[in-house]
ZAGU-435286 format. One record per residue (C-alpha): residue in three letters; y, x, z. Coordinates in steps of 0.001 Angstrom, whole numbers, m for minus. Example, Ala and Ser with C-alpha at 12.3 -4.5 7.8 and 13.67 -1.06 7.14 Angstrom:
BEGIN
rest = ALA&c2 = m4500&c1 = 12300&c3 = 7800
rest = SER&c2 = m1060&c1 = 13670&c3 = 7140
This chain:
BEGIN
rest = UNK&c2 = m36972&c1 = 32124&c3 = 44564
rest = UNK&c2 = m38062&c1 = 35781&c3 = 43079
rest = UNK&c2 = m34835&c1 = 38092&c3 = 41744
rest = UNK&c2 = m36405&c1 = 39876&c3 = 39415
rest = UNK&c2 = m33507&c1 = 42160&c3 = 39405
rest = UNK&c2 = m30626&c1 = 43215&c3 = 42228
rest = UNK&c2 = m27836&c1 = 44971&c3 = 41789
rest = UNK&c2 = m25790&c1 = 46155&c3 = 43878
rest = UNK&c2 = m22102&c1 = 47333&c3 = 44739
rest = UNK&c2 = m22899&c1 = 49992&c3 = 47302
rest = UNK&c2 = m20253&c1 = 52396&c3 = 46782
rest = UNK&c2 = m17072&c1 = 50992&c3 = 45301
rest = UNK&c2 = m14595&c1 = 53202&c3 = 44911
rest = UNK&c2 = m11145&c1 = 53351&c3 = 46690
rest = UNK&c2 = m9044&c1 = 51920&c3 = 44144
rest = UNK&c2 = m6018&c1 = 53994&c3 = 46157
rest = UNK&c2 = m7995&c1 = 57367&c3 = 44736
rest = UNK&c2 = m8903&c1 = 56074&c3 = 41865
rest = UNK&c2 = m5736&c1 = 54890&c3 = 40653
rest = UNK&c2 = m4649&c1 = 58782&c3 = 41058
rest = UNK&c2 = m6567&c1 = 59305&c3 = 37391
rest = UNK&c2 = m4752&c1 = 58877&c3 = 34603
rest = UNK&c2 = m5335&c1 = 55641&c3 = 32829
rest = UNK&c2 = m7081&c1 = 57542&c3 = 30000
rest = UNK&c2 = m10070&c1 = 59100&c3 = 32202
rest = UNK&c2 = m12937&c1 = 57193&c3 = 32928
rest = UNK&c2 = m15969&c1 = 58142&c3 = 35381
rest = UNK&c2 = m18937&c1 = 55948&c3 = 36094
rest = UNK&c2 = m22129&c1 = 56655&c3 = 37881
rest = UNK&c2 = m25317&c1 = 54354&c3 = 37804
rest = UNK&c2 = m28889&c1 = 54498&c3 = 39693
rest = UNK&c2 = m31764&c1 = 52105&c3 = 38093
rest = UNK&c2 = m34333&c1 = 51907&c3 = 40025
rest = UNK&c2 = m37871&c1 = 50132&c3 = 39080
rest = UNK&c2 = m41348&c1 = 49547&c3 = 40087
rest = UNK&c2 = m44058&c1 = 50408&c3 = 37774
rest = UNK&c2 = m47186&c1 = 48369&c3 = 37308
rest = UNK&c2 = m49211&c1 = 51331&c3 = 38179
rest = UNK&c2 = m47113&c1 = 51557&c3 = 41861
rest = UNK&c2 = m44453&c1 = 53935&c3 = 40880
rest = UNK&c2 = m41144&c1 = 54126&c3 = 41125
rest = UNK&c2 = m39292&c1 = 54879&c3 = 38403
rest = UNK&c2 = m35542&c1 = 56329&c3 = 39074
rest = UNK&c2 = m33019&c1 = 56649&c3 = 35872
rest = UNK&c2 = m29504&c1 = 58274&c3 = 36756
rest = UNK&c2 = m26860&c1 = 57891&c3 = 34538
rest = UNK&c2 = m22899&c1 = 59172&c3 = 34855
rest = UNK&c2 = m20796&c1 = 58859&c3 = 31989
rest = UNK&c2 = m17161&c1 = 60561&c3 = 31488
rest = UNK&c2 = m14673&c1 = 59529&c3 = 29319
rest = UNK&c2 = m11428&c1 = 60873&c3 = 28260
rest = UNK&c2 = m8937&c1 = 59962&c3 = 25554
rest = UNK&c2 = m6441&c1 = 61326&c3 = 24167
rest = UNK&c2 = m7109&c1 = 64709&c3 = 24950
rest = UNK&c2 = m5563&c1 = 67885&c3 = 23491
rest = UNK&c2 = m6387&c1 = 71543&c3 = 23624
rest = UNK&c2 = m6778&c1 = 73138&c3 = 26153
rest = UNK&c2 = m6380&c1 = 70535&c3 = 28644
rest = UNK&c2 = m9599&c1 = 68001&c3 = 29292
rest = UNK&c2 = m8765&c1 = 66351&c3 = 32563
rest = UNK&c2 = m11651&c1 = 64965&c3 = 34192
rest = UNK&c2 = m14146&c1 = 66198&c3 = 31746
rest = UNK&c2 = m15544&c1 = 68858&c3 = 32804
rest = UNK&c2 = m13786&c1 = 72154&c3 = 30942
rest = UNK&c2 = m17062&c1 = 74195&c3 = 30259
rest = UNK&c2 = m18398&c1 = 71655&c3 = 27568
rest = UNK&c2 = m15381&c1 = 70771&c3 = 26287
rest = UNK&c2 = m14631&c1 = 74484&c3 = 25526
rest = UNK&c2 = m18168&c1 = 74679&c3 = 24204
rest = UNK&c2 = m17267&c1 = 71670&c3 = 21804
rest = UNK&c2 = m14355&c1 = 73409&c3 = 20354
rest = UNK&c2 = m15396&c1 = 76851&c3 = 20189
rest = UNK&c2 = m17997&c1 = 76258&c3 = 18387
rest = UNK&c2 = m16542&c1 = 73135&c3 = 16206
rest = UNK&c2 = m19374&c1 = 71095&c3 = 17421
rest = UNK&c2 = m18694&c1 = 67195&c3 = 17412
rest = UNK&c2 = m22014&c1 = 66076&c3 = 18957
rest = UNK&c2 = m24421&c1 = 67398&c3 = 20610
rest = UNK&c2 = m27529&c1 = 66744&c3 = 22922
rest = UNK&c2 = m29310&c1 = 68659&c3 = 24813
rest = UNK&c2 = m32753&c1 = 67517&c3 = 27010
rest = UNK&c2 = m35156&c1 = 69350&c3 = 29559
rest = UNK&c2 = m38437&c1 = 67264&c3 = 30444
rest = UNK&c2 = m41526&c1 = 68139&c3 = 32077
rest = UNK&c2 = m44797&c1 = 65771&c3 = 32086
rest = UNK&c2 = m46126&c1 = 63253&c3 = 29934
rest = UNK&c2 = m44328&c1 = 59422&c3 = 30047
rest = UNK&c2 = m47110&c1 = 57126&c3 = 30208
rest = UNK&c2 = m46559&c1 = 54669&c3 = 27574
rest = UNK&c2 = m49129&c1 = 52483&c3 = 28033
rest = UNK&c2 = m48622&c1 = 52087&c3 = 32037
rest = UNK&c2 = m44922&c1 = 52569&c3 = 32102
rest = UNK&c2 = m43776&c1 = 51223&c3 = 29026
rest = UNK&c2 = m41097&c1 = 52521&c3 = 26962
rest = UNK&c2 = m38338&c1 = 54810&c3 = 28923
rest = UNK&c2 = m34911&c1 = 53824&c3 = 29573
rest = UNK&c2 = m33642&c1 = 57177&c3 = 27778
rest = UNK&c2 = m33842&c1 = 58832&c3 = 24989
rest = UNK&c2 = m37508&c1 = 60020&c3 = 24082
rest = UNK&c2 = m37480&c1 = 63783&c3 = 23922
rest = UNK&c2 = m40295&c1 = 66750&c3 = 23947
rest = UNK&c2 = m41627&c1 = 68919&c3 = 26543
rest = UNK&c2 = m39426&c1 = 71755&c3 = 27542
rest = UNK&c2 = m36392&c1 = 72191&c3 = 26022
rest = UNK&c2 = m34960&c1 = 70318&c3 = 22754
rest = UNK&c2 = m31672&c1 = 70625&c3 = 21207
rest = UNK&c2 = m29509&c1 = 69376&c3 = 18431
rest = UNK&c2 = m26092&c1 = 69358&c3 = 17358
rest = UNK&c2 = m23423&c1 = 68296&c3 = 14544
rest = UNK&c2 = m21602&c1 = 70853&c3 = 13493
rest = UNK&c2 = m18546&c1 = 70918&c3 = 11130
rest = UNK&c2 = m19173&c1 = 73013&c3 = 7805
rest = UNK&c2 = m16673&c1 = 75872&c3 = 7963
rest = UNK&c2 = m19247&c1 = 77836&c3 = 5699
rest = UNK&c2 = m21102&c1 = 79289&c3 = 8469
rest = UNK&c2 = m22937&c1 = 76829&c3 = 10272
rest = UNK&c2 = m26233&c1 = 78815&c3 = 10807
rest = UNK&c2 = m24071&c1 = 81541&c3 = 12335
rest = UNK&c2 = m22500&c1 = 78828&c3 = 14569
rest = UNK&c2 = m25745&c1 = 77207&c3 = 15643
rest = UNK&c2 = m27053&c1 = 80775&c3 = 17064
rest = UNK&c2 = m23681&c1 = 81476&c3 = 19082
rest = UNK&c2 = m23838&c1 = 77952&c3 = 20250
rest = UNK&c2 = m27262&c1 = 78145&c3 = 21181
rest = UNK&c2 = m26588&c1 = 81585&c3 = 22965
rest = UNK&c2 = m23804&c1 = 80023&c3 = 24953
rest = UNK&c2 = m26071&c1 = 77191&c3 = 26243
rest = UNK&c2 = m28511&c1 = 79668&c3 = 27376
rest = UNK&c2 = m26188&c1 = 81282&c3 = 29669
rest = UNK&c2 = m24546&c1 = 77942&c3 = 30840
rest = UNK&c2 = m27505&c1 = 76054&c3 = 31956
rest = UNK&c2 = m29845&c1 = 79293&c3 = 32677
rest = UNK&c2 = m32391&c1 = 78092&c3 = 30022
rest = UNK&c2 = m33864&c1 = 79965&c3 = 27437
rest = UNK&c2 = m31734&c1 = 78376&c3 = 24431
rest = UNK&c2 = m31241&c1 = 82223&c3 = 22640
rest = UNK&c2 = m34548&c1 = 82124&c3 = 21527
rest = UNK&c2 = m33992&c1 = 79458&c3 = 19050
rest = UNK&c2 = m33645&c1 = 81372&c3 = 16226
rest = UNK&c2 = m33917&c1 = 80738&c3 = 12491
rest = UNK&c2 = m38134&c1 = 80261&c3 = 12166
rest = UNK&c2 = m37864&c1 = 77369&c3 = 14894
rest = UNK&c2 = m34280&c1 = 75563&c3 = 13505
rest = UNK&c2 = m34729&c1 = 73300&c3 = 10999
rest = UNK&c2 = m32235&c1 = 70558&c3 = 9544
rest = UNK&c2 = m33395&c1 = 67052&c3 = 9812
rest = UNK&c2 = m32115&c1 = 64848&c3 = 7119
rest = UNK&c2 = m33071&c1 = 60925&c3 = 8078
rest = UNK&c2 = m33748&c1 = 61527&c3 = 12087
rest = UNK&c2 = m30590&c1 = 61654&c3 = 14533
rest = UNK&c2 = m28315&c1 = 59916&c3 = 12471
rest = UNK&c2 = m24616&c1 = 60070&c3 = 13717
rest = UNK&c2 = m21225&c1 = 58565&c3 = 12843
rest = UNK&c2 = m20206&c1 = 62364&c3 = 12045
rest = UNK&c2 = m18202&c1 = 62952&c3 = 8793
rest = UNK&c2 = m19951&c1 = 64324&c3 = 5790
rest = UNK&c2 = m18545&c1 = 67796&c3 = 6518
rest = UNK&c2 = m21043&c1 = 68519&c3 = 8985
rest = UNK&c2 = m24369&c1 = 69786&c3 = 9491
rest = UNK&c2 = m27313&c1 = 69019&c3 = 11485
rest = UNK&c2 = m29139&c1 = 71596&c3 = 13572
rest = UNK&c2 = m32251&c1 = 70964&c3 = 14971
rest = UNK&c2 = m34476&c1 = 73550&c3 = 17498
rest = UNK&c2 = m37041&c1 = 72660&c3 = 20963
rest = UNK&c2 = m38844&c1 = 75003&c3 = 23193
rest = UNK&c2 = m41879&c1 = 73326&c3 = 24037
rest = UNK&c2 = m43089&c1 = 75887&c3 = 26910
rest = UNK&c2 = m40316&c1 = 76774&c3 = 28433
rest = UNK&c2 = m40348&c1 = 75793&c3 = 32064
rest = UNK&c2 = m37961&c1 = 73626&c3 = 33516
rest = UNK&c2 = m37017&c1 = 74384&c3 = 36944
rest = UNK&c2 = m33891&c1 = 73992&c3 = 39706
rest = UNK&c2 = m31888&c1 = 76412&c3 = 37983
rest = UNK&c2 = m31290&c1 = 74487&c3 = 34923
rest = UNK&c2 = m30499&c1 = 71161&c3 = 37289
rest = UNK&c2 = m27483&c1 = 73148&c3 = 39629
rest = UNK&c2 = m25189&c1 = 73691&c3 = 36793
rest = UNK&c2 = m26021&c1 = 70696&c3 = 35340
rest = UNK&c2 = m24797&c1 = 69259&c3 = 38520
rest = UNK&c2 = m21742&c1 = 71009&c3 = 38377
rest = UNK&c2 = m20834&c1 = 69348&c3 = 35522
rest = UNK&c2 = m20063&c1 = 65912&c3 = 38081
rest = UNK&c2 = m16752&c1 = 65179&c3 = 38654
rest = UNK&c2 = m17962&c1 = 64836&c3 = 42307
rest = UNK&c2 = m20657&c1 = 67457&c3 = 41987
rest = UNK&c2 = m23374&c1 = 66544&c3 = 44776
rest = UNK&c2 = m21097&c1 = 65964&c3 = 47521
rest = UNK&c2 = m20618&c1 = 62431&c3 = 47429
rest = UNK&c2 = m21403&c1 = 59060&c3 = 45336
rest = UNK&c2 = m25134&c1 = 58689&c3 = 43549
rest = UNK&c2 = m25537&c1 = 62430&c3 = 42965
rest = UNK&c2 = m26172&c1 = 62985&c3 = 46603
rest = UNK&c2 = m29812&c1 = 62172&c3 = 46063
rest = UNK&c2 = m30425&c1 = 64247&c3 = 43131
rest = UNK&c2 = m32837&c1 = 66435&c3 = 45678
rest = UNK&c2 = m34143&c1 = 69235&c3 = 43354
rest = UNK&c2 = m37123&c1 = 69409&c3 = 45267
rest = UNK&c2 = m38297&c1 = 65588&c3 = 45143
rest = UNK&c2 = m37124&c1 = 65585&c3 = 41421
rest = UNK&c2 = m39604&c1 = 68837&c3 = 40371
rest = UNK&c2 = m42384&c1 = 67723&c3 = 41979
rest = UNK&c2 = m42379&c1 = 64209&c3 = 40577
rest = UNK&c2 = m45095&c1 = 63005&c3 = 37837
rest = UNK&c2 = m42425&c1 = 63173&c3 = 35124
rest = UNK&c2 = m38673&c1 = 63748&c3 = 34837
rest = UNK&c2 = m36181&c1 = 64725&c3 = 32121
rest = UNK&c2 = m32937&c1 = 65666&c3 = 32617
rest = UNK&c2 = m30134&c1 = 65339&c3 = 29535
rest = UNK&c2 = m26675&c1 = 66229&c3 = 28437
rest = UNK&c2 = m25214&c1 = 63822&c3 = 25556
rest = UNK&c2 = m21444&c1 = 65321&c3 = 24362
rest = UNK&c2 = m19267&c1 = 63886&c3 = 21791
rest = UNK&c2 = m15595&c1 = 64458&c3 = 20206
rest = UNK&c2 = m14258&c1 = 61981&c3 = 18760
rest = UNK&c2 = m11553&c1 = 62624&c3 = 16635
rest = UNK&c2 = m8506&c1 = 59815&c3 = 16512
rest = UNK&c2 = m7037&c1 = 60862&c3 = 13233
rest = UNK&c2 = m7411&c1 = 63079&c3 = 10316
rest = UNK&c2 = m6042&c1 = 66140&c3 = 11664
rest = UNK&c2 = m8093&c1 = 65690&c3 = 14999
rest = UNK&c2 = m5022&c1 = 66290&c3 = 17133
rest = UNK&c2 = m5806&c1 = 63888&c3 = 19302
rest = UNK&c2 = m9329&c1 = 62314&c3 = 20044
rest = UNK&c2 = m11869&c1 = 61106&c3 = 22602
rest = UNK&c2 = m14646&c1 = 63063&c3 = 24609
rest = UNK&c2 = m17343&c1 = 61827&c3 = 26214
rest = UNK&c2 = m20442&c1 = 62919&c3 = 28257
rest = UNK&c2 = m23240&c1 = 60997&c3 = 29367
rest = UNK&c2 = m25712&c1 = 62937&c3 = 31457
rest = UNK&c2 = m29173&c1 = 61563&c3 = 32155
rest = UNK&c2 = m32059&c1 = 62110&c3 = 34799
rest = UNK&c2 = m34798&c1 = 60136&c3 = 34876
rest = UNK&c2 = m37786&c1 = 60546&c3 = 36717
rest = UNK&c2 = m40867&c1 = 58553&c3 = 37986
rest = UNK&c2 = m42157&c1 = 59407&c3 = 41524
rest = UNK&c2 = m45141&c1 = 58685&c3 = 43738
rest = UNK&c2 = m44630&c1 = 56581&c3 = 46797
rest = UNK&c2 = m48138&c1 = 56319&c3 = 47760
rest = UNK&c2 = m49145&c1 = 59820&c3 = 47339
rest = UNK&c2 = m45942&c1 = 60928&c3 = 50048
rest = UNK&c2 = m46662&c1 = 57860&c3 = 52660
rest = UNK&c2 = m49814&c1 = 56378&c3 = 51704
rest = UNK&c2 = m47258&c1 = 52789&c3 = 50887
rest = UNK&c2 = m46165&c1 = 51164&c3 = 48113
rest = UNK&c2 = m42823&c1 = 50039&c3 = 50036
rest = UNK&c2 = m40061&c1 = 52947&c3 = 50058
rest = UNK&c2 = m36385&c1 = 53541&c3 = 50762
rest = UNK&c2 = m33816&c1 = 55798&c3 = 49208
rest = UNK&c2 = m34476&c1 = 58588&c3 = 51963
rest = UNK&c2 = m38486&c1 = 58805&c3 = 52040
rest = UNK&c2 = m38202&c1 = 58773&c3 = 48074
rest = UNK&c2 = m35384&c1 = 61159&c3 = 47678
rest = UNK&c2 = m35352&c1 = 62653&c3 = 51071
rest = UNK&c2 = m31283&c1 = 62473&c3 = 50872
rest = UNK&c2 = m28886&c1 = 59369&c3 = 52477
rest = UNK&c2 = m26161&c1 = 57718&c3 = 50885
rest = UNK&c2 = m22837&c1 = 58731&c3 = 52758
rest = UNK&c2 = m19874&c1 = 58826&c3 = 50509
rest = UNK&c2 = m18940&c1 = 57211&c3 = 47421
rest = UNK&c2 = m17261&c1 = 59535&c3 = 44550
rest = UNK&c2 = m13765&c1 = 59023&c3 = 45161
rest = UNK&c2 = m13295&c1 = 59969&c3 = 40950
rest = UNK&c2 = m15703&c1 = 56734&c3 = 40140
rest = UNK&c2 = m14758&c1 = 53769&c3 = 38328
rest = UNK&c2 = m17891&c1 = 52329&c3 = 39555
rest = UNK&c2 = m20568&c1 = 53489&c3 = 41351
rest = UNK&c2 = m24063&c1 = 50711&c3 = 40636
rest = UNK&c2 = m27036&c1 = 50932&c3 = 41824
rest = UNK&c2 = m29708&c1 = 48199&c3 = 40503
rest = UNK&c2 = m33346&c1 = 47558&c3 = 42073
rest = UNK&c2 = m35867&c1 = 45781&c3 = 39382
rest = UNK&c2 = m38212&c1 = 44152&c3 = 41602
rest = UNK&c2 = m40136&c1 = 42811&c3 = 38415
rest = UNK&c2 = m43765&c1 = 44179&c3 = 39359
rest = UNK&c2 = m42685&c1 = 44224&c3 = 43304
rest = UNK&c2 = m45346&c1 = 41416&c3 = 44320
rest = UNK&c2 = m43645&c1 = 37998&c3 = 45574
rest = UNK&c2 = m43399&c1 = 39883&c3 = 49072
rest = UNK&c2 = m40469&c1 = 41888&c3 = 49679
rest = UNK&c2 = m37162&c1 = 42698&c3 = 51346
rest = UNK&c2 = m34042&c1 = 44983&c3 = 50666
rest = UNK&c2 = m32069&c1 = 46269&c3 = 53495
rest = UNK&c2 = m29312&c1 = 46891&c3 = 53640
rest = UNK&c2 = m28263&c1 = 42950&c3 = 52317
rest = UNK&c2 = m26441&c1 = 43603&c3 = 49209
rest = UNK&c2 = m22863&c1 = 42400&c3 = 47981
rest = UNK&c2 = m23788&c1 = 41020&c3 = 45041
rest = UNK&c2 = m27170&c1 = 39405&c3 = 42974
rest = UNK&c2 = m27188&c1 = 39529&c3 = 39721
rest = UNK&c2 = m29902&c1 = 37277&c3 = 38845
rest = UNK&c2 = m31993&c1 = 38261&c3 = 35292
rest = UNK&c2 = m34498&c1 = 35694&c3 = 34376
């Protein structure tokens, strides 16, 4: 009988480390990986940090540069995408993200403390510098304040600011701090196979940053953050070994070692949906999760 889909528990945490967090601080990592009609494989990272209860300036797990960005510049959402190629929509489908433009693309809630516009261009400035990108050049002729598109659960005292950079090249030095951002950085868990070099010269990839604050009462004293940060990319299997068939290290050219001590969970799930009725995983995994 065909699994359409397989999940599995490769790198489970030691719940010894993990039980060194504090109960409010969350970390999980994720790998989804498909096969495309067209012979593809499509790869979609996801890790996603949580922490409640968290008061100025101390942010625990998350990691202290966007947290300082969120408060400095009163910002209570914000997201942030790089992508370079086309997704194939009528091949691939639609992508397991959000959709976003070439280059770079931007927006943020802001709270209205009567100078949003100056907020937006010292927010934007401080981007720039954090993720080497070209964010300063978003300026008031290419910002523009969308009224019905990216609705949030923000408060009515803030503003939406809007601003892409269609041309602007993406390239390694926008993925290493983004990286750095990992509670385990690329040393161990999933992120060890985020090769810059396999990811770059793929047919499409986009790379994201999704940061909220979420206040717990009126006075914000305490609230929640979260990140979620996003890679997806679809690679070519046949054009590096001739094959449809591949493994972790011909696609990403990287092995699986470690797990991230800091992880909750660490999933990786294979969707063998347009795999043929031929095929075999190896290692065996722990655990099947059948989806019919």
């Amino acid at each position: 009988m065909r699994l359409p889909q397989i999940s599995l528990i490769l790198l489970c945490s030691i719940n010894a480390i993990s039980a060194q967090l504090s109960k409010n601080e969350e970390y999980k990592e994720n790998l989804s990986l498909s096969q495309l009609p067209d012979g593809k494989l499509l790869a979609h990272f996801e890790f996603i940090t949580k922490v409640k209860n968290v008061k100025s300036p101390h942010y625990g797990l998350y990691p202290k540069a966007i947290g300082q960005v969120l408060d400095a510049h009163s910002v209570s959402e914000m997201h942030l995408s790089f992508t370079q190629g086309r997704w194939n929509h009528e091949e691939w489908g639609y992508p397991p993200t959000l959709s976003s433009g070439t280059g770079v693309e931007f927006w943020a809630w802001i709270k209205d403390l009567g100078e949003v516009d100056t907020t937006w261009k010292a927010l934007t400035n401080t981007l720039s510098g954090l993720f080497c990108a070209s964010l300063n050049f978003i300026d008031e002729t290419i910002t523009t304040e969308p009224r019905l598109s990216f609705q949030s659960n923000s408060k009515k005292n803030e503003q939406l600011r809007y601003g892409s950079l269609p041309h602007e090249n993406v390239c390694t030095e926008n993925l290493t701090p983004w990286i750095k951002l990992l509670p385990c950085k690329a040393k161990s868990g999933i992120s060890v196979l985020l090769n810059p070099h396999k990811i770059y010269n793929s047919n499409f990839h986009t790379m994201a940053v999704h940061a909220k604050s979420i206040c717990s009462d009126e006075l914000c004293n305490e609230r929640e953050l979260e990140l979620i940060q996003t890679i997806t990319t679809v690679m070519d299997p046949v054009r590096e070994t001739s094959r449809r068939d591949w493994s972790l290290s011909t696609v990403f050219d990287r092995q699986l070692k470690n797990a991230c001590p800091l992880a909750k969970e660490s999933r990786i799930s294979v969707d063998l949906d347009h795999a043929g009725d031929q095929y075999e995983l190896k290692p065996s995994t722990y655990q099947h999760d059948m989806a019919l």
